[in-house]
C-alpha positions as CSV (number, residue, x, y, z in Angstrom):
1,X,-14.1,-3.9,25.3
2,X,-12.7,-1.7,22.1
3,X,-12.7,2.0,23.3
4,X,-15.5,4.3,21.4
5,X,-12.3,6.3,20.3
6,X,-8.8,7.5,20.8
7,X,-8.1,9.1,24.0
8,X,-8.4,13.0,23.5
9,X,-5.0,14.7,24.9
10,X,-2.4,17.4,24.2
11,X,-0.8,17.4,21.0
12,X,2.9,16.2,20.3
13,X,6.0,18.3,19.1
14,X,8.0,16.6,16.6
15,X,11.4,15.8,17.0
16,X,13.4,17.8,14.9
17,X,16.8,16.6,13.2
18,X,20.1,18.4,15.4
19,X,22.1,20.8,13.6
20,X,25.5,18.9,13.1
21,X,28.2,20.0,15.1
22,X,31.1,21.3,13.2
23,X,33.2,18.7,14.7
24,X,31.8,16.3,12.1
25,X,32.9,18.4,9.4
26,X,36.0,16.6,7.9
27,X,34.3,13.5,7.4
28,X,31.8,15.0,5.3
29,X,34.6,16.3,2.8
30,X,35.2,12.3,1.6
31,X,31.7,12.6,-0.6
32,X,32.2,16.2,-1.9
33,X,34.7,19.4,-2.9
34,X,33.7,21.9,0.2
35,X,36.6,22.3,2.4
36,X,35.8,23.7,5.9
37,X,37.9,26.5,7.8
38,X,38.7,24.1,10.9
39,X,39.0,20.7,11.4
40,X,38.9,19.2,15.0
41,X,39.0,15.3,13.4
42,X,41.8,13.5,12.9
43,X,42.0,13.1,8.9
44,X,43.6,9.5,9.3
45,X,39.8,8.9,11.1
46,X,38.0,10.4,8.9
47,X,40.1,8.4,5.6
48,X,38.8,5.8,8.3
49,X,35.4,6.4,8.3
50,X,35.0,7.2,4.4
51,X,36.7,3.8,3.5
52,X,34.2,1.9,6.0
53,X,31.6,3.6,4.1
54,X,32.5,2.3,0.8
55,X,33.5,-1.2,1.9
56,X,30.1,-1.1,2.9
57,X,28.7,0.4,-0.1
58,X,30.2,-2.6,-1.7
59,X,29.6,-5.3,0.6
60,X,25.7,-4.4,0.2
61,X,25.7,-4.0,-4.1
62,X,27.3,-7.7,-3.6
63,X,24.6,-9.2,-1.3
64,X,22.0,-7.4,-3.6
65,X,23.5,-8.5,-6.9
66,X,24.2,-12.2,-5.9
67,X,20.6,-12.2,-4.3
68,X,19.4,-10.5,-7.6
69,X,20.7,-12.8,-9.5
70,X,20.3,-16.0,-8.0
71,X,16.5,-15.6,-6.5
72,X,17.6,-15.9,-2.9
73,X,15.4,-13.8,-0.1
74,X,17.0,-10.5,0.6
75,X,17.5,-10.4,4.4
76,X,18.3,-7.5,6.4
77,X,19.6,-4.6,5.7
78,X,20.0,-5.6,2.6
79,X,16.2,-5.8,2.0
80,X,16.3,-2.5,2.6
81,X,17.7,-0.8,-0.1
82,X,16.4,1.0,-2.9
83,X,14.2,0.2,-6.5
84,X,18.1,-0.4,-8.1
85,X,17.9,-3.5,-6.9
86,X,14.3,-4.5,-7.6
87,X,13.8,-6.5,-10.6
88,X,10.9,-9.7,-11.2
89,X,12.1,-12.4,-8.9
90,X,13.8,-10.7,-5.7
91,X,12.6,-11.6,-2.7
92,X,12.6,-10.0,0.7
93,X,12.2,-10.7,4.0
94,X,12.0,-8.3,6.7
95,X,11.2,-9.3,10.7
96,X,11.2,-7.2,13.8
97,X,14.9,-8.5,15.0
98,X,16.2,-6.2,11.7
99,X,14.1,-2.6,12.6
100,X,16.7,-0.2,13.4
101,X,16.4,2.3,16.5
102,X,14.2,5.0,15.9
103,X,15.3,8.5,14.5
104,X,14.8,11.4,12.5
105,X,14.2,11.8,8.6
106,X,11.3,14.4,8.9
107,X,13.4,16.5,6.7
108,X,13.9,13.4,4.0
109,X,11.3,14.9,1.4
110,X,12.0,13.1,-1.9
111,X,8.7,13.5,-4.0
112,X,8.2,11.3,-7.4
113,X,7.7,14.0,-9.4
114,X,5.7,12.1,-12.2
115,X,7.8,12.2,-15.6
116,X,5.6,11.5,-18.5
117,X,6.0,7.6,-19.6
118,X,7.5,7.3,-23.2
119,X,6.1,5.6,-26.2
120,X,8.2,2.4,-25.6
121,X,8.4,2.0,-21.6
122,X,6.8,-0.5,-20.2
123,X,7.2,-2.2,-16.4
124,X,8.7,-6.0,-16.4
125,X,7.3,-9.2,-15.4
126,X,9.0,-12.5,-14.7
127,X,10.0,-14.9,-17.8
128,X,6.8,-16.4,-19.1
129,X,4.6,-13.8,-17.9
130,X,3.5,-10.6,-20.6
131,X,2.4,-7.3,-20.2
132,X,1.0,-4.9,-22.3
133,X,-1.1,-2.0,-21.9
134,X,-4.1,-2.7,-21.3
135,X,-6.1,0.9,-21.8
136,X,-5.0,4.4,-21.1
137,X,-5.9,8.0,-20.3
138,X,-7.3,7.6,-17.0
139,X,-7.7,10.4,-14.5
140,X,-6.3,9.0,-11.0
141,X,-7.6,5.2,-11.8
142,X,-7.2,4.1,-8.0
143,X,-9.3,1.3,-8.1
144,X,-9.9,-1.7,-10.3
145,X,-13.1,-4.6,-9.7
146,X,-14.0,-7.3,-12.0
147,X,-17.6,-8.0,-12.5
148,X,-19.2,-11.3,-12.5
149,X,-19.7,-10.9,-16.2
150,X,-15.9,-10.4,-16.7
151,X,-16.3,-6.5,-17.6
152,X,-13.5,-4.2,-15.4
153,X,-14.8,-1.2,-13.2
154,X,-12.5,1.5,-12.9
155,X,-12.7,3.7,-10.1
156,X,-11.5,7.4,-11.2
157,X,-11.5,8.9,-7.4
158,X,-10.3,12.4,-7.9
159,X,-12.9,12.5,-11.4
160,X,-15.8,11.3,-9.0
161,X,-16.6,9.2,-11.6
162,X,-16.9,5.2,-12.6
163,X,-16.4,4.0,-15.8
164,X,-16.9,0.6,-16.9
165,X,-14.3,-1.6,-19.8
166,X,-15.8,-4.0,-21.8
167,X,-13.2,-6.9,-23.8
168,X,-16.5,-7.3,-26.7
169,X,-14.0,-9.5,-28.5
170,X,-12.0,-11.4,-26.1
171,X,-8.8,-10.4,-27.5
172,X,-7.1,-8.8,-24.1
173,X,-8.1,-5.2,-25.2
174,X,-11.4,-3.3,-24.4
175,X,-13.4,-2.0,-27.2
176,X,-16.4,-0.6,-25.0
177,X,-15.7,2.2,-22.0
178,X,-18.8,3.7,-21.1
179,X,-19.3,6.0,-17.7
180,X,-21.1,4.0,-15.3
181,X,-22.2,6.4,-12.8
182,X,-20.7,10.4,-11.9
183,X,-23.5,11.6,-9.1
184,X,-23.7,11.0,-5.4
185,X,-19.8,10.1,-5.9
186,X,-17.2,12.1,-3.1
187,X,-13.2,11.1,-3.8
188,X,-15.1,7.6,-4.0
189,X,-12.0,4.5,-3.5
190,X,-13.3,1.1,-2.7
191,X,-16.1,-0.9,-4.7
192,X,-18.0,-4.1,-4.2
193,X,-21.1,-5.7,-5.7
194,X,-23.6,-7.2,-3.2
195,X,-24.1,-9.5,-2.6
196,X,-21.1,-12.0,-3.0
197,X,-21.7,-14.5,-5.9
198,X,-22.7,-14.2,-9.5
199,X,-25.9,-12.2,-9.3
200,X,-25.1,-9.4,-7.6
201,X,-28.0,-6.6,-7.1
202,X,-25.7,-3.8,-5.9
203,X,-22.8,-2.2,-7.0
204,X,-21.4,-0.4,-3.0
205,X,-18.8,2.4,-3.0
206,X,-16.9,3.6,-0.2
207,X,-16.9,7.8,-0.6
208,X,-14.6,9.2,1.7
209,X,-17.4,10.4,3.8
210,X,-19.5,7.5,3.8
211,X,-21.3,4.3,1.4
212,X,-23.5,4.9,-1.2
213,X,-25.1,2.0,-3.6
214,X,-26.2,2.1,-7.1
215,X,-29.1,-0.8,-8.2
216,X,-27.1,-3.0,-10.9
217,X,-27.2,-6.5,-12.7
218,X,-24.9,-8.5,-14.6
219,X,-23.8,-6.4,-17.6
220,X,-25.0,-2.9,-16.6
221,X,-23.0,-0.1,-18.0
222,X,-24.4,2.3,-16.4
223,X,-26.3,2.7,-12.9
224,X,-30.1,1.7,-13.2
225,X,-31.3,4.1,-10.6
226,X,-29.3,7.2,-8.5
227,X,-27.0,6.7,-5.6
228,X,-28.6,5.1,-2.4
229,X,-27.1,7.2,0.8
230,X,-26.8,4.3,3.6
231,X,-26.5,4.6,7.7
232,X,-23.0,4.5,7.5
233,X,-21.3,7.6,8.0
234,X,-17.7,8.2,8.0
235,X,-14.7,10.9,9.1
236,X,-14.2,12.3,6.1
237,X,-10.7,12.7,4.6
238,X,-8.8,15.2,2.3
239,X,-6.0,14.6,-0.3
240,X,-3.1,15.6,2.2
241,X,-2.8,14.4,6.0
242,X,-2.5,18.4,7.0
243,X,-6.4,18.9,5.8
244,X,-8.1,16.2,6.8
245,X,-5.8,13.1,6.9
246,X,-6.2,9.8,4.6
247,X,-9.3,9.9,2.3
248,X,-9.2,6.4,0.8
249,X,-12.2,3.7,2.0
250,X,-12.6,0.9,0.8
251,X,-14.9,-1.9,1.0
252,X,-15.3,-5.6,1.5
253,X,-18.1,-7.9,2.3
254,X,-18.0,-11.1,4.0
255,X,-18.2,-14.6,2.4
256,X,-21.9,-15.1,3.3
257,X,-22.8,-11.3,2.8
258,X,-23.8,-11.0,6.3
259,X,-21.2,-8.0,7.1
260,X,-19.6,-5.1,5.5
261,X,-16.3,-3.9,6.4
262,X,-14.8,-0.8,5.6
263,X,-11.4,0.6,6.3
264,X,-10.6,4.0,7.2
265,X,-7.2,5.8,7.8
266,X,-6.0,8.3,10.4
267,X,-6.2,12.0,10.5
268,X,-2.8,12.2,11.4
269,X,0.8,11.1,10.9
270,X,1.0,10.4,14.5
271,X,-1.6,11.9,16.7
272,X,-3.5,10.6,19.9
273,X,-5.8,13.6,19.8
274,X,-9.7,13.8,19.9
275,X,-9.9,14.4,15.8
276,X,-8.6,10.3,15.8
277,X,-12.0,9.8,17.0
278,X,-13.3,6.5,14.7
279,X,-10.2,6.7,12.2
280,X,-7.5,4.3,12.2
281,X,-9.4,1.5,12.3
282,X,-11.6,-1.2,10.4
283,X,-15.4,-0.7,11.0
284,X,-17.9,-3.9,10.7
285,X,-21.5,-3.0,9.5
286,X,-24.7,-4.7,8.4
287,X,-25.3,-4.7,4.7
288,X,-27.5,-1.6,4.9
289,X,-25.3,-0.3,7.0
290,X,-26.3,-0.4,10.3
291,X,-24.7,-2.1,13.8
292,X,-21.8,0.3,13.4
293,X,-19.1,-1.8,15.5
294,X,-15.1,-1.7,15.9
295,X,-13.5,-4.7,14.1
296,X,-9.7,-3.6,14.3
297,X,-7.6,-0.4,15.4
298,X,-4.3,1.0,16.1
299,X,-4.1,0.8,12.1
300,X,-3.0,3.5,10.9
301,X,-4.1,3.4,7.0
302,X,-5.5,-0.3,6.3
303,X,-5.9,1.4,2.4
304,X,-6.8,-2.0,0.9
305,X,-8.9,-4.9,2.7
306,X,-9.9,-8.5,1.3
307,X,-11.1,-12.0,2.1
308,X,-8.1,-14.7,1.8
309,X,-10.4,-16.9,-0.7
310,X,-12.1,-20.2,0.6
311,X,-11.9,-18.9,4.4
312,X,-13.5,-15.6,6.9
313,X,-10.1,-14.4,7.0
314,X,-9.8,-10.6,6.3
315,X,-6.2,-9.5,5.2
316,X,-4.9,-5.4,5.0
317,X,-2.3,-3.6,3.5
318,X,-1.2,-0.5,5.3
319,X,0.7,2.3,5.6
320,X,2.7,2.9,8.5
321,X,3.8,6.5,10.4
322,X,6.5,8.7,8.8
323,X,9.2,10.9,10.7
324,X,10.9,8.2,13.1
325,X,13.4,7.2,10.1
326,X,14.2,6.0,6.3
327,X,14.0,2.5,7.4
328,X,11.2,2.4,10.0
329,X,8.6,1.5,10.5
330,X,7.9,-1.0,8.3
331,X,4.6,-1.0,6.0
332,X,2.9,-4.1,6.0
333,X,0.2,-6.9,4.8
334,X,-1.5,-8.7,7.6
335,X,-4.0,-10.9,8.5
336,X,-6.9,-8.9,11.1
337,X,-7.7,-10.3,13.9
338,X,-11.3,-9.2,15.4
339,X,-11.0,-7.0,17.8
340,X,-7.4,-6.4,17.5
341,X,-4.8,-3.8,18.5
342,X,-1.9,-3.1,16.1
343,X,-0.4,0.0,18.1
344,X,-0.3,3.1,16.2
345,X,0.1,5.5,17.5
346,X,1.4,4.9,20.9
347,X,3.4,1.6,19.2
348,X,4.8,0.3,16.1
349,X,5.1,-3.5,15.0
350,X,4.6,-4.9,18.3
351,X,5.6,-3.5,21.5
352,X,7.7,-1.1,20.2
353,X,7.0,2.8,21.6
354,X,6.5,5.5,19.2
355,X,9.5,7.8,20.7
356,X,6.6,11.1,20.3
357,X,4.4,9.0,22.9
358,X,6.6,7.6,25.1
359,X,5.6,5.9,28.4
360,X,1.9,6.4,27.3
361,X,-0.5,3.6,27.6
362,X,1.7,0.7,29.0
363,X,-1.6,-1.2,29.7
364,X,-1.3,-1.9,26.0
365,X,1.9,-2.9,25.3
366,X,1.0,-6.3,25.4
367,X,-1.8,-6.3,23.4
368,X,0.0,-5.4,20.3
369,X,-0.3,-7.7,17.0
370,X,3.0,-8.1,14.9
371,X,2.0,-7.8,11.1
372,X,2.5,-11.3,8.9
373,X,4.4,-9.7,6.6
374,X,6.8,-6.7,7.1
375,X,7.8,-4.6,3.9
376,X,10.3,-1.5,3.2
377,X,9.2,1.3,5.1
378,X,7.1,4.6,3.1
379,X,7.0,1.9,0.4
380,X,2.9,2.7,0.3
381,X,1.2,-0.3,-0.1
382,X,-2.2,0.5,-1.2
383,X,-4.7,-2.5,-2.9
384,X,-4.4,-6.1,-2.7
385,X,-5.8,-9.0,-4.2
386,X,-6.0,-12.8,-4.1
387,X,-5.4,-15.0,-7.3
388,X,-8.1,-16.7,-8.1
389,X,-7.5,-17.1,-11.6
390,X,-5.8,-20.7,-13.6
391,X,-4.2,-18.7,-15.7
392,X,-1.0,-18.3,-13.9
393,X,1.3,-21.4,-12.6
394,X,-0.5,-23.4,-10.0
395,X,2.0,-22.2,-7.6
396,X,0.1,-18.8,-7.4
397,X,-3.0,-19.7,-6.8
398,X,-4.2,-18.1,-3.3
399,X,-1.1,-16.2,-3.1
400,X,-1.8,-12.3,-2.8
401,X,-0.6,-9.5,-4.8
402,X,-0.3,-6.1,-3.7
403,X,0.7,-2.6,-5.6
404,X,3.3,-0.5,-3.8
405,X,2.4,3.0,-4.8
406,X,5.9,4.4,-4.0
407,X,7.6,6.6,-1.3
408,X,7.4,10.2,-1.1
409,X,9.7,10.7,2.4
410,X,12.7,8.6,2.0
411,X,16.1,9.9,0.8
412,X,16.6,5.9,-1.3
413,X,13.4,5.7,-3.5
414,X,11.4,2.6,-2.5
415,X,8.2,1.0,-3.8
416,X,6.9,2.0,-7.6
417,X,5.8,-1.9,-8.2
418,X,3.9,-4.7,-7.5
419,X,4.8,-7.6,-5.2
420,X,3.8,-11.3,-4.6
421,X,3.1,-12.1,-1.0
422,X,3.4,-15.8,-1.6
423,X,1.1,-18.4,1.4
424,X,2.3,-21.8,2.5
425,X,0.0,-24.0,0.7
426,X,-0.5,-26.6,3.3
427,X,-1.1,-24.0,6.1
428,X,-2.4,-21.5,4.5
429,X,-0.3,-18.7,6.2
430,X,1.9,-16.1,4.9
431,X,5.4,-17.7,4.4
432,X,6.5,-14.2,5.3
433,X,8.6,-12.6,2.3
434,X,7.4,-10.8,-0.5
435,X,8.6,-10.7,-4.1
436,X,8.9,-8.1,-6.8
437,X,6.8,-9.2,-9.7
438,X,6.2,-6.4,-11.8
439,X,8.9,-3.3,-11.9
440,X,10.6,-0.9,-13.9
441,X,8.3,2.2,-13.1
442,X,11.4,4.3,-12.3
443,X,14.2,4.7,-14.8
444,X,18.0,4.2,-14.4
445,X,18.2,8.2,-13.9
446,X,15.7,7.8,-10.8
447,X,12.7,9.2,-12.4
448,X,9.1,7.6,-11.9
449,X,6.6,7.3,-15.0
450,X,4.2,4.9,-12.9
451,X,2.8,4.3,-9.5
452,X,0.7,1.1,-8.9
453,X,-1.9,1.7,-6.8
454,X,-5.3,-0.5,-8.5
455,X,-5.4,-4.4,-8.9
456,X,-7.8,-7.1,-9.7
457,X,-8.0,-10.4,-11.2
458,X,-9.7,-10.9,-14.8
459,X,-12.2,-13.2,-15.5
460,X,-9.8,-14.9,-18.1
461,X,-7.1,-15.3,-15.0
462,X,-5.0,-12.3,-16.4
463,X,-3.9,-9.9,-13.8
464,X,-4.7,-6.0,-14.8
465,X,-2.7,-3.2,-12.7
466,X,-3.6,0.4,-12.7
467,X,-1.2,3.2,-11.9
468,X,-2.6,6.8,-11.6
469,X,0.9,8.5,-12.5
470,X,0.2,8.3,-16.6
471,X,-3.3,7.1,-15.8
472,X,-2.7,3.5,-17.4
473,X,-4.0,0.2,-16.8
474,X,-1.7,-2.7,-17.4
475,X,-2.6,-6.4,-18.4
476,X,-0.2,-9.5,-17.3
477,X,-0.9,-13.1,-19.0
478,X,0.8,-16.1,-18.9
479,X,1.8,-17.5,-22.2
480,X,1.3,-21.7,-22.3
């Protein structure tokens, strides 16, 4: 039986980085020009220790170039590096045997700091694929759906407002935007027409404090009737963990339309106190929603949720916990399992105790569900979708994309692109890896113009990518 919410106990204290001792200072004088009044280590060890940190330095730009260049899976530590060495093609492949111990980077604040995207940058695709911009000058576009009809919501959450993108001459470019609906709307995320199919009669959106409907039919620009308030209520969220943790929701209905799921983050980084009452978890509903019941938990921000086409499986993308280290935990895409447990807070991918709630619930150590597919920590994986398209190589079809929104809390920059999360054909499981397919959103110098965060397949089989950094929406084909 799924508890009705996270047991309500005494807050944690963080654990705070150590101030170095002094005795460490001479090794620090191999990667700058300060010189230090005393020195208690040996110089010939700390030559020592600065050459073993540039033989490594090196030994790691090798494994990344030859894996760059010859389209080899990234393994290790070295799939742990930083967006140098991302580029269309490069796969990696994290698992649990490479997590590193858990420690300290609650000081490693390393915000994007949006740069404004010039005339002639643009991200890059693999060879055969092109991109090109598909529309601009979008307030916070976090969320892209293609209608039955082929025309592209657009999801503008900090706006409250939907807009809708019409292609009137099948060109690749939109000629029509017109505002589909702006009331009843609260840092709205995740949309869905209901019910599945071609004739839908609802257009659902997930509001951070709860699901609203608008009546609509195939080739409505603009709602038919106001904003239908439904049964199911949610903890509402702010913009920054500190004021009322993760606002995104999104929303997904079942193949046959008998359920609706909706995701909903924590209120926390890391807390097990009574305000992680009904957050961190997936919720299952009836379509008017109704039969409020517990799907999945322990996740700690499942910010995109969808069907794997053809089957009743639901797949996340989520955002791990920060603060325990630049390399851990891992982010990652998964498969749910009904009424499944995936640890946070009390444990990360699997059995591994968060070192802030140690020796707390051991009765659920083995209960935990390791992720399918592990990716670079604070990498933010937001939305996900399934190709359904026959646009692209047959090879893609049912493989999932996802956009990786970018870290904000790691010292090496990771994330800023979007990623193919290729499936074993014949078994239809993950194979495990994940590989950069669309990059360049940060320049040599380190700044970021872009950050993916909305994807969706076209009716024409193109994919279209939003990032809410320049508020632009970007269109990948595949030329025959």
């Amino acid at each position: 039986m799924l508890p009705a919410g996270l047991p309500a106990t005494t807050g944690w204290q963080p654990v705070l980085p150590r101030t170095r001792r002094r005795a460490l200072s001479s090794s620090t004088q191999c990667f700058g020009t300060k010189r230090f009044e005393k020195v208690t280590i040996n110089r010939d060890f700390a030559r020592l220790l600065c050459a073993i940190f540039i033989t490594a330095s090196f030994v790691f730009a090798a494994q990344v170039g030859s894996a760059t260049k010859s389209g080899t899976v990234l393994t290790g530590t070295a799939a742990m590096g930083d967006w140098r060495s991302d580029a269309p093609g490069v796969c990696r492949k994290i698992t649990v045997q490479d997590l590193p111990p858990p420690s300290s980077n609650l000081l490693s604040i390393n915000p994007p700091r949006v740069a404004r995207r010039l005339a002639d940058a643009q991200p890059q695709v693999p060879p055969g694929f092109k991109i090109e911009l598909y529309a601009s000058g979008f307030r916070d576009p976090r969320f892209l759906l293609a209608a039955p009809n082929g025309d592209i919501f657009v999801v503008e959450s900090r706006a409250d407002r939907i807009k809708v993108l019409r292609d009137t001459r099948s060109n690749g470019k939109p000629d029509v935007t017109e505002t589909f609906a702006e009331r009843g709307l609260n840092k709205p995320f995740g949309i869905a027409f209901y019910p599945p199919g071609d004739d839908p009669q609802f257009l659902y959106a997930a509001n951070t404090d709860g699901v609203i409907r608008f009546p609509y039919r195939n080739g409505d620009l603009k709602a038919r009737g106001p904003a239908e308030q439904l049964a199911a209520r949610l903890s509402g969220g702010a913009a920054r963990l500190r004021s009322g943790g993760h606002w995104t929701r999104d929303i997904v209905f079942s193949p046959d339309g008998k359920k609706m799921y909706v995701s909903i983050g924590s209120h926390s980084n890391d807390s097990d106190n009574a305000a992680e009452a009904d957050r961190a978890r997936i919720f299952e509903f009836n379509p008017d929603g109704t039969d409020r019941k517990v799907f999945a938990w322990g996740i700690r921000n499942a910010v995109g949720i969808a069907f794997r086409p053809g089957t009743n499986e639901l797949w996340m993308s989520t955002n791990e916990r920060d603060e325990i280290g630049e390399d851990l935990p891992p982010d990652y895409i998964s498969s749910v399992r009904p009424g499944g447990f995936y640890g946070w807070p009390w444990f990360y991918i699997g059995n591994h105790p968060d070192p802030r709630h140690k020796g707390k619930h051991p009765e659920l150590a083995d209960k935990i569900i390791v992720p399918d597919v592990l990716v670079q920590a604070h990498s933010a994986t937001l939305n996900l979708c399934f190709y359904t398209g026959d646009q692209f190589p047959a090879e893609y079809k049912g493989d999932m994309f996802a956009a990786f929104h970018g870290s904000w809390n790691r010292m090496k920059r990771t994330g800023y692109k979007v990623v193919r999360v290729p499936f074993d054909h014949a078994t239809g499981k993950a194979r495990g890896e994940y590989e950069d397919f669309m990059t360049g959103f940060v320049t040599p110098e380190g700044k970021v113009w872009g950050r993916p965060v909305g994807i969706t397949v076209a009716k024409d089989g193109s994919l279209l990518i939003s990032e809410d950094g320049n508020g632009t929406i970007w269109r990948v084909s595949y030329g025959r």
